[in-house]
Every structure is written in C-alpha cells, then in structure tokens.
C-alpha positions in Angstrom: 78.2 24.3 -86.9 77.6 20.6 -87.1 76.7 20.3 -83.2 74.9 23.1 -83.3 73.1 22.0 -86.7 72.3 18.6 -84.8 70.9 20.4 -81.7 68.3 22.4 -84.1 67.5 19.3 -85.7 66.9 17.4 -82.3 64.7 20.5 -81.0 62.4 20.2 -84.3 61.9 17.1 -84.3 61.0 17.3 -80.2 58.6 20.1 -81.0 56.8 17.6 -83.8 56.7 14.7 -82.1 55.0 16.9 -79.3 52.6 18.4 -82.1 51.6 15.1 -82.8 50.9 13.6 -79.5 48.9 16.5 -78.8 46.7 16.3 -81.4 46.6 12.5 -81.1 45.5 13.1 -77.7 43.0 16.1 -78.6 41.5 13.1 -80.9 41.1 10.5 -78.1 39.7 13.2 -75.5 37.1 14.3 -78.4 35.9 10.7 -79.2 35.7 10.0 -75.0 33.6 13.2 -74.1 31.8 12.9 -77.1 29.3 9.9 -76.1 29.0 12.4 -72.4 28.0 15.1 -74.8 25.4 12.7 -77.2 23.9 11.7 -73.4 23.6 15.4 -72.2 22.3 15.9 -75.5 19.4 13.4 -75.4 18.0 14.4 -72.3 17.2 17.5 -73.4 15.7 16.3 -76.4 11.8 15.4 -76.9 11.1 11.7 -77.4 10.3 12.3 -81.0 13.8 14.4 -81.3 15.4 11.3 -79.8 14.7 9.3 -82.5 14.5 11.3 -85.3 17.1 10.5 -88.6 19.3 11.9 -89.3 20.4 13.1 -86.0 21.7 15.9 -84.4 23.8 16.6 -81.5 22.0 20.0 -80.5 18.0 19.8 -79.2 15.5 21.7 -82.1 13.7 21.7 -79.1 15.1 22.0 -75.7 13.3 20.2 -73.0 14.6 21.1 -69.8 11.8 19.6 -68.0 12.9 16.5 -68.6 14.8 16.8 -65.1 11.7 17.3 -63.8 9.8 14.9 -65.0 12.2 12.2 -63.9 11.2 12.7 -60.8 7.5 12.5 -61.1 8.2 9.1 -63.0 10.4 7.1 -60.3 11.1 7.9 -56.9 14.5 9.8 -57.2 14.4 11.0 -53.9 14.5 7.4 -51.9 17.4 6.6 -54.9 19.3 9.2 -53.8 19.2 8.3 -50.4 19.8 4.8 -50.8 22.8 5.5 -53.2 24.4 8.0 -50.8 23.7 5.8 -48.0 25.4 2.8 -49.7 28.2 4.6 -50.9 29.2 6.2 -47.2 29.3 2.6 -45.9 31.4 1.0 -48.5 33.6 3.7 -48.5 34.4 3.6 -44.5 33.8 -0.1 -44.6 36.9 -0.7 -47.3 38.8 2.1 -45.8 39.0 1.1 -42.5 39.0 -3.0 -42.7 41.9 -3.1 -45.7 44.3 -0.6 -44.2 44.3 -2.8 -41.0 44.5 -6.1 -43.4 47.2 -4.3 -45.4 49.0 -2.9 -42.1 49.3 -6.3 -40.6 50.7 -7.8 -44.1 52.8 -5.0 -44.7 54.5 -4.5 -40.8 53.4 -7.2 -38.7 55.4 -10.7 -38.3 53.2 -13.6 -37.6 53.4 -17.2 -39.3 52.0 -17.9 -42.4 51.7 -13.8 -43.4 53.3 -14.9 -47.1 50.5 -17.4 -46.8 47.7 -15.4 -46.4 48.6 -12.3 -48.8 49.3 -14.8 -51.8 45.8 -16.9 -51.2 44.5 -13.6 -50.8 45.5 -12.5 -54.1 44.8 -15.5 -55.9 41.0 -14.5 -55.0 41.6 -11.6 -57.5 41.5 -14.3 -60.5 38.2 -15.6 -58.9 35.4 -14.4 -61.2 32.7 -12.3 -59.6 30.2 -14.6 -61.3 30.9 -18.0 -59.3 30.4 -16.6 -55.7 27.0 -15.1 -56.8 24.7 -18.1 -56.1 26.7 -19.0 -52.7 26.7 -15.9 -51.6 23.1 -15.2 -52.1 22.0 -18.5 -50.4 23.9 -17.0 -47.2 22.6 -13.7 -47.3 18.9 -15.8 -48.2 19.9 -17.6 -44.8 20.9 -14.4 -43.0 17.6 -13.0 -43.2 18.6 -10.3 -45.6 16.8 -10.4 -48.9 15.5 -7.3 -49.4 17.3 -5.3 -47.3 20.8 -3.3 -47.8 23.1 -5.0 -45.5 24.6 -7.4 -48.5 25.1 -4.5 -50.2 27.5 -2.4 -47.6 28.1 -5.2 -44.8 30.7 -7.2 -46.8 32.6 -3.9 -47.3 33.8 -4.3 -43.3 35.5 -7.5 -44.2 37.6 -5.8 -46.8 38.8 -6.8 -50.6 41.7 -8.4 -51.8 42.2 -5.2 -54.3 42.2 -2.7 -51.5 44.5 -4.3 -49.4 46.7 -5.6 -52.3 46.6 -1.3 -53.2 47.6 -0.4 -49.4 50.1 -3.1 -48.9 52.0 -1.5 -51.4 52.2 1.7 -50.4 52.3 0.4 -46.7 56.3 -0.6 -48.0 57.3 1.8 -49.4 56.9 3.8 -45.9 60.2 3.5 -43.9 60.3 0.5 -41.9 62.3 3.0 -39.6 58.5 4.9 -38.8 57.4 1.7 -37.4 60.4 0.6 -34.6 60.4 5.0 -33.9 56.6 4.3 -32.7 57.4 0.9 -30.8 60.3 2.3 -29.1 58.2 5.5 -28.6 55.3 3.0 -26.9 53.2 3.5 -29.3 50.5 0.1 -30.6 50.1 -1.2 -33.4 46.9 0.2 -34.0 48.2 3.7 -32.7 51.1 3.5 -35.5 48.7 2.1 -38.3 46.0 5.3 -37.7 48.5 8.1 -36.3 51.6 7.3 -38.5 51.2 5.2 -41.5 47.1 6.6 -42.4 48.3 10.2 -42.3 51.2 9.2 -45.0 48.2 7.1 -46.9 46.3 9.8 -47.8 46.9 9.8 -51.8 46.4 5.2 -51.3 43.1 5.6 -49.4 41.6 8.7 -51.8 42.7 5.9 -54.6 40.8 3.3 -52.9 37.8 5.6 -51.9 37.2 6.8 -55.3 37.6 3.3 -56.9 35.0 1.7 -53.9 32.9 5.0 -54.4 32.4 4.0 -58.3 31.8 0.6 -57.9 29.6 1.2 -55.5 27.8 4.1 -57.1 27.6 2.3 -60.4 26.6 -1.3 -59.2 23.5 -2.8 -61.2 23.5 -6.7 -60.6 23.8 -6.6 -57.1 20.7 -4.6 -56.2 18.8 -5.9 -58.7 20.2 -9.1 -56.8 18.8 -8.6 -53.6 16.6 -5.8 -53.4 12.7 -6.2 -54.1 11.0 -3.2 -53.2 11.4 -0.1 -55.4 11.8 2.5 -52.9 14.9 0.3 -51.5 16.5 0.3 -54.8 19.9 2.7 -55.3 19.9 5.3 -58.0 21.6 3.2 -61.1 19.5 0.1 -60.2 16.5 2.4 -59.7 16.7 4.0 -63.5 16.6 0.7 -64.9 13.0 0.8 -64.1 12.3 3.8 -67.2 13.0 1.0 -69.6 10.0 -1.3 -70.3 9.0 -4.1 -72.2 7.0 -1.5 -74.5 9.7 0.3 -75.0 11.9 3.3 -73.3 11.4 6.9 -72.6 15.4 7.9 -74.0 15.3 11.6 -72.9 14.4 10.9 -69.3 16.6 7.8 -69.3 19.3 10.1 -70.0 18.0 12.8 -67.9 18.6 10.3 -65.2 22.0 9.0 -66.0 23.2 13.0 -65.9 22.1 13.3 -62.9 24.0 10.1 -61.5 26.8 10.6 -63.0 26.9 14.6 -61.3 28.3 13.0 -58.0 31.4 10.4 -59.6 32.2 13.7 -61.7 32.6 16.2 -58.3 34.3 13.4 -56.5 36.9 12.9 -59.4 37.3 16.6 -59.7 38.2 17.3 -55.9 40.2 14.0 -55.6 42.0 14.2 -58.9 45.5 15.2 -57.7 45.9 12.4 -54.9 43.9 9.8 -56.9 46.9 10.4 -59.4 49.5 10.7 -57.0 48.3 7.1 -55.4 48.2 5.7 -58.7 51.4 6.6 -58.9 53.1 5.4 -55.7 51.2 2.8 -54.7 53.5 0.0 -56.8 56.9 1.6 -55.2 58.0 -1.4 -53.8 57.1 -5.1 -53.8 
C-alpha cells in the first residue's frame, strides 16, 4: 500500500500543479487580449463614448461607421498599397540575401569566416539609434528622400538577426547533405536553394513573420524619410488622425484594427512552423 499510496499522492499533486498553471495562464491570456478587446472596443464607440467616465468595455452606442469614416479621413487605400508593397520586398529581400549570408557561414570554407560571423554579430549590440543620422545623410546623397527605396532596398543586403537565425538551423542540417550534392555535381547555390531552403522552411517562415512585423509595424523610419502623405505606409499614415487639437480615439482605433487584421492572418496560417523554427533554430552552435 505504501507505493501505491505514494503514486496517488504524486498523481494529485500533478493534477494541482496543472490546475494552477492553467489558471495562471488563463489570467495572463485575459490581461494580454484584454487591451485588443478595450481597442476593438473603442472604435466602435462615439467620440463622446470614448471619453466618457466611468467606462465601459461594451459601445451604448455602436458606431460601425467608424470603418468607414476612416477612410474618408486619410487615404487608406495608397496606405494599404504602400504597406503591402513594403512588406513583399523586405520579406524576399531578408529571405533571399540572409540564407545565402547564412549558407556561406554555415557550409562554405573561406578565410576569415569566424571573422566575419562574430563582427557580424557584434552589430546586434549596435543601437538602431546611432546609424540613424549616417544613414540618412547616404540615402539624402542617394537621391532618395522621399521615396521607398530606404525603406525595402537595405532588406537585399540582409541583417545580422536573420542570418544569425539561419546559420543556426543551417548546422544543424547534416554536413553529409552538402558533400551528397558536391559529389552529385551539384553548386553551391544549387545545394543552398534545392537542398538546404526546402529543409528551412520552419527558419525562413520565423524570419518572414518577424521581417513582416517589423516591417508592418515600422513608425520612425517612414516618418524618417517619407514627405508626401500618399507615400506614407499604413502605421505611419494613422499617425496623421492625431493632431495638435486633439485626437479622434474611435477612428484611431478604427484604424489600428484594421492594421493589425493582416499580422493576425499571417500569425494564424504560419503559427505551427513559426513555432517549430523557434524551436530548432538554436540546435547546434
């Protein structure tokens, strides 16, 4: 009886330390939708509603043509555009240049390869905020103020995070894959994008979904270079509802819904390998 006693026991307290963590984690998914929930909220609300004390979560009076009205206030269509045009060519741009960067770190000898992957992470403890000026004054050389090119053009000269992420999973493929395509007579380049991409798929969805964020979601840099309203993207386009005399909160949050609509479907569809990248991407060093 005493094993068995000590099994029960061990069972019990299994089944309430798994009581508790779910309902710790019930509390921590509550308190994360719940600011989504106090946005979708708003932009139904009127403008009075928004501000009225105390407040509520649900509308008294539901404005639906708020989503309407958004787009009589800015031009959502050219934000759209722009955003979804921006997005495509970061996406490819950081795709296509870090796999080859990480490809060539990961399976290639040459001299000085230790070299060049550590001063390529030490630009990860760069802050963003100290290349800003530089930067600009080239792109101001360039020819490019107002125009999109600083904003998807440095994406084809990759990012220390993206190849730093592929590297990774790069070695933790079988070095045997590799010498099979030499001796085979297969390139390089014909390895990288018939063997080792294939086997990247869960790495690269990670990538792509962390590129399409950033790039979705980026403020300072349009703000940075862009002058013309109809040029701007969709987040830096919105920041245009809020004025010096004050802000119209329901279409504000009218507008954020509807940008946050395309991260939400990506997340949904990519979910599973964006996890299983996550996952495998630190395998082996």
């Amino acid at each position: 009886m005493g094993p068995l006693l000590k099994t029960t026991m061990r069972e019990q307290n299994g089944i309430a330390d798994g009581f508790a963590s779910y309902i710790m984690l019930s509390i921590v998914a509550v308190a994360m939708v719940f600011p989504f929930l106090w946005m979708a909220s708003t932009s139904l609300k009127t403008l009075d509603g928004a501000f009225q004390y105390p407040p509520t979560l649900l509308p008294k009076t539901f404005r639906i043509e708020n989503y309407s009205r958004i787009f009589d206030s800015v031009p959502m269509g050219p934000f759209l555009f722009n955003s979804f045009k921006l997005v495509i060519l970061n996406v490819v741009g950081v795709l296509l240049s870090c796999s080859m960067a990480a490809f060539a770190l990961a399976r290639l000898s040459f001299p000085g390869r230790r070299v060049v992957f550590g001063g390529m992470v030490t630009t990860l403890m760069v802050p963003y905020q100290v290349t800003i000026i530089p930067v600009f004054i080239l792109f101001q050389h360039l020819g490019w103020k107002d125009t999109h090119y600083p904003l998807w053009v440095p994406a084809f000269f990759g990012n220390a995070f993206g190849v730093f992420l592929l590297r990774q999973f790069f070695l933790g493929v079988p070095r045997d894959l590799y010498e099979a395509g030499l001796v085979d007579g297969c390139t390089p380049g014909g390895i990288l994008f018939r063997i080792y991409v294939p086997l990247a798929v869960p790495a690269l969805t990670t990538l792509g979904v962390f590129t399409f964020m950033n790039s979705w979601n980026d403020l300072l840099n349009p703000l940075i270079y862009i002058d013309t309203l109809e040029k701007m993207p969709l987040t830096a386009g919105l920041s245009f509802l809020q004025t010096q005399y004050g802000s119209n909160w329901p279409l504000m949050m009218a507008g954020a819904m509807i940008s946050i609509i395309p991260i939400l479907i990506v997340f949904f569809f990519a979910q599973r390998a964006f996890i299983e990248g996550i996952a495998t991407s630190g395998i082996k060093g």
